[in-house]
N, C-alpha and C positions, 0 to 999 in steps of 0.2 A: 687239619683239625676235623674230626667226624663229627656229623650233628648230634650225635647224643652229649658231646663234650660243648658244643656251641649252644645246645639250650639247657645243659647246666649254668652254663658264665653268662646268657640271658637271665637266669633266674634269679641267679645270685644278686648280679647287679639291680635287677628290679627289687630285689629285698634290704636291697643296700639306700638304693635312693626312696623307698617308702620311709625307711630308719629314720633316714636323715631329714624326707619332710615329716615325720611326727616332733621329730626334736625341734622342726622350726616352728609347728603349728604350736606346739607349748611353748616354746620363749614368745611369740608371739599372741599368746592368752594372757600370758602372765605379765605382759606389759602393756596388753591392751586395757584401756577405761571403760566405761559402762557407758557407751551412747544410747542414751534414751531413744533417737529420732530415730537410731538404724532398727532397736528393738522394735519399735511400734512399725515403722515399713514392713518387717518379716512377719510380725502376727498380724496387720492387715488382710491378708491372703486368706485368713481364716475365715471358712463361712459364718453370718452372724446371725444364721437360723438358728432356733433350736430345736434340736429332735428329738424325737421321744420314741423311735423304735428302739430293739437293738442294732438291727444295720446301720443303723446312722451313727450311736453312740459307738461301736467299733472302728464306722469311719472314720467319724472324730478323733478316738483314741489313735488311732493309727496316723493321723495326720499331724497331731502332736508329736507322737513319737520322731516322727521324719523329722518336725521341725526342731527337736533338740538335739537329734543328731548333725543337721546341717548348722547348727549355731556353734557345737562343739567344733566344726570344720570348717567353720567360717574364716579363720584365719590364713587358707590356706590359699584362698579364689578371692582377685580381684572384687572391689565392690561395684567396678563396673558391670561385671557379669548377669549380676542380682538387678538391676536395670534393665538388661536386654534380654531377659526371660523373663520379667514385668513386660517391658514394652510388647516381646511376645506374645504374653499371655500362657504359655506355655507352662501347663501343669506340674514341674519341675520345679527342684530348690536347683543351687548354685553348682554346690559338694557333688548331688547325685547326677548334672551333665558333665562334671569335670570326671566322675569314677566313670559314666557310661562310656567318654569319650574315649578315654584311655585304655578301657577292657574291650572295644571294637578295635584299636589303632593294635593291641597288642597280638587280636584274633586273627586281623587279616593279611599281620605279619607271618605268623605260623601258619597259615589258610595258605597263600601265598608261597610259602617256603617248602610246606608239605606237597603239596600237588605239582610243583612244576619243576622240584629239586631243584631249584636254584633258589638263591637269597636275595637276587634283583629282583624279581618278580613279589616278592615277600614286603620289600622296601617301598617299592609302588605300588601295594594295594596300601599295605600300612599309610602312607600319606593322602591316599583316597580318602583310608575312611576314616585318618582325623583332618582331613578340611572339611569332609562333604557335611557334618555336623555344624559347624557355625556359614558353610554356604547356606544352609536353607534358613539359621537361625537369623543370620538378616535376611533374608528373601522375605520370610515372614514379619521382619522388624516392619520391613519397607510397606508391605502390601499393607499391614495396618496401620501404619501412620497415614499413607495415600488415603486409606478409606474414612480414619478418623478425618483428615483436611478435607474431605468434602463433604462429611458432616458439621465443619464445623459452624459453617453459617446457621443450619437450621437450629443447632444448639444454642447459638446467639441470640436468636430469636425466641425461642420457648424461654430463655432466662429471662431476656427485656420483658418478654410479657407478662412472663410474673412476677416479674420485680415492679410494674406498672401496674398489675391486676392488686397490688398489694402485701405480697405476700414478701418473705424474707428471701437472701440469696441462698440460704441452705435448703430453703422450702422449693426454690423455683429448681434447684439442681434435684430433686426430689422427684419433679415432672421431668426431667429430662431424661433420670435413670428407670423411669415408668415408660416414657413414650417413644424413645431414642433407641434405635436398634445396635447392637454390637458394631464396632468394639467403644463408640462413644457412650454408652449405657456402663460397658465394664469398668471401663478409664473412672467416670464420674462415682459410679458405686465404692470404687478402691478410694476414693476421695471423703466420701462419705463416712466411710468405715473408720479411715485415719482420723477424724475429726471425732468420731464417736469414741476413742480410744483416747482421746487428750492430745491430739496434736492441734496449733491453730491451723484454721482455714487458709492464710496466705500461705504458709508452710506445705499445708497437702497441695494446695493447687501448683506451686513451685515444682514439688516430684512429680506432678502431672504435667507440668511442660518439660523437664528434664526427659519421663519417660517417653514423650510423643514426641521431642527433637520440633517443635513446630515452631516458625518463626511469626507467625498471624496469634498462636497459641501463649508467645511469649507475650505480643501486645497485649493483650486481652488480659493475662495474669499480672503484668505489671500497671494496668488500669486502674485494674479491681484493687489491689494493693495499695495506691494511692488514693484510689476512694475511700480505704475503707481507713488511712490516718489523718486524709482532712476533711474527710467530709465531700459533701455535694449531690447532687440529685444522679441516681445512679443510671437509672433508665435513659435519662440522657446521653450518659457517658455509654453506654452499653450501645445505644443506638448510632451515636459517631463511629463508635470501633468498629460495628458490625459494616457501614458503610465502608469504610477505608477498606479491611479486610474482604470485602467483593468485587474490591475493584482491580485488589492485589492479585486474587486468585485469579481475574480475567484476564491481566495483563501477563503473569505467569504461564498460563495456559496456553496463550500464543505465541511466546518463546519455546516451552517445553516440543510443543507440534511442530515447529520452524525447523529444533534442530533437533526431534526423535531419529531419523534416518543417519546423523553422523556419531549420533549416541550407538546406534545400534550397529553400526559400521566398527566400532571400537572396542566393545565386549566382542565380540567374533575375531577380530583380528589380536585380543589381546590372551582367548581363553586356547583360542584353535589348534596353536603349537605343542599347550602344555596337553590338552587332550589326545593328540594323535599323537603326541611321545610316550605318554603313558601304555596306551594300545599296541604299541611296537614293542614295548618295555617288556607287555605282557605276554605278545603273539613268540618276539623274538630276544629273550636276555641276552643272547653270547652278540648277535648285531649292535644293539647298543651301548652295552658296555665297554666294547672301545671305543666312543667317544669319551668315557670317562677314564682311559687309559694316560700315561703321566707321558710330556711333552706339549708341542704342537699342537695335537688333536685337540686337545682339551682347552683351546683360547673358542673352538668352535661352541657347545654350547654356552660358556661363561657369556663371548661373544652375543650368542641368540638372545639370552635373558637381557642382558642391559639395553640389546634392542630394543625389545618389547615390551620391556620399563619406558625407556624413551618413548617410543612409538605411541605408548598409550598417555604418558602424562602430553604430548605435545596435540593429542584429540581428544582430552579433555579441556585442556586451556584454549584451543579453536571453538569448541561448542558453550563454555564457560563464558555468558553472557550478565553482563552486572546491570542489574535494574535500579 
């Protein structure tokens, strides 16, 4: 088959399976309901200055637009996804990392295919560059949830105090998004906003521990929530949880340090293989393609992956300590 006839029947089939997800993304509009709580999560996002240039009024205009296009395409991505480009923070809707991911994965198949005439080479950049999109998309989940959990005591404490100074809990979250530096200043503002839009407060603070996965953050929301249907003196309660919660962190902190060296022993020995098989992949196609030649040969790398599955789940359940 000559490449000109192989990226016709690429092309086709990629016009084939678009067909098919618009036909799923319409039966899936038209038996979707009107959720209130998902609409108000997506126009949260929306700044809630008002501008009076016309750059801004353009910005504005233009960021509407995106967001009526990704609501129209919203049935097509996980609602997970819309979470962990919140938790991100990441100036992205859902639709536009699912189009970008897919127009890279497709570039650096042909990138790939073109320069090295081969279609091995084509297949292993294409898998590069649609993982290396959700590698960094939790790197950065990770790195801001870490930095939110060590702010989150001093945010405990600006709230007790003005919950004690007198003020209300949307007043005292109001000093927190003034004095509090990213990403806890953002998390609370996005809280703010949903509540300014008609959602209740136990509700946004709820997708504010779902975004931040935090289990000290989960206490603390389920506090408030009971405070706030029976009652009770709040600063009190604020001041017990902020306790527990420093002591948890301390006692955490000297497990994580115990076992950071067999943690870090275990992404190396689990990433190491796929990386220098890829680089061979790339340096030498016709070498590693007969590993994936039919017989024998081919129990070796099936063999390697279920190792390196095993290998890694049996160093994560040795460093996998229960508090």
């Amino acid at each position: 088959m000559t490449p000109l006839l192989t990226l016709v029947y690429t092309i086709g089939i990629l016009f084939f399976l678009g067909f098919f997800a618009l036909l799923i993304m319409v039966g899936r509009v038209l038996a979707s309901g009107d959720d209130v709580t998902d609409r108000i999560q997506t126009y949260a996002i929306l700044a809630d200055e008002r501008v009076s240039t016309d750059s801004g009024r353009r910005r504005i205009r233009f960021l509407r637009l995106r967001l009526r296009l990704n609501n129209a395409l919203a049935a097509l991505v996980p609602k997970e996804l819309r979470n962990q480009l919140t938790s991100a923070n990441w100036p992205i809707f859902e639709t536009e990392y699912v189009l970008l991911r897919l127009s890279t994965t497709i570039l650096g198949f042909f990138l790939g295919w073109v320069i090295s005439g081969s279609i091995f080479p084509g297949i292993g950049i294409a898998l590069i560059a649609y993982l290396l999109p959700g590698i960094f998309l939790s790197r950065t989940i990770n790195r801001r949830r870490r930095k939110f959990e060590h702010q989150l005591i001093d945010v405990l404490i600006l709230i007790n105090g003005g919950v004690s100074a007198g003020y209300s809990l949307l007043q005292s979250l109001d000093i927190v998004i003034e004095e509090m530096p990213s990403p806890a200043s953002e998390e609370f503002n996005r809280v703010r906003r949903e509540v300014g839009l008609g959602l209740p407060l136990s509700q946004a603070l709820e997708h504010l521990a779902t975004r931040m996965g935090n289990d000290d953050l989960d206490i603390v929301v389920a506090a408030i929530n009971i405070n706030m249907q029976v009652g009770g003196n709040l600063g009190t309660m604020l001041g017990a949880v902020t306790q527990t919660i420093r002591e948890r962190i301390r006692l955490f902190s000297e497990v994580r340090s115990i076992t950071s060296a067999q943690r870090f022993t275990g992404y190396v020995l689990t990433f190491l293989p796929f990386i220098m098989g890829g680089a061979m992949f790339i340096m030498n196609p016709e070498y590693m393609a007969r590993l994936f030649e039919p017989g024998w040969v081919l129990c070796i790398p099936i063999g390697s992956v279920i190792g390196i599955i095993i290998g890694n789940l049996v160093i994560r359940r040795m460093v996998q300590i229960d508090v």
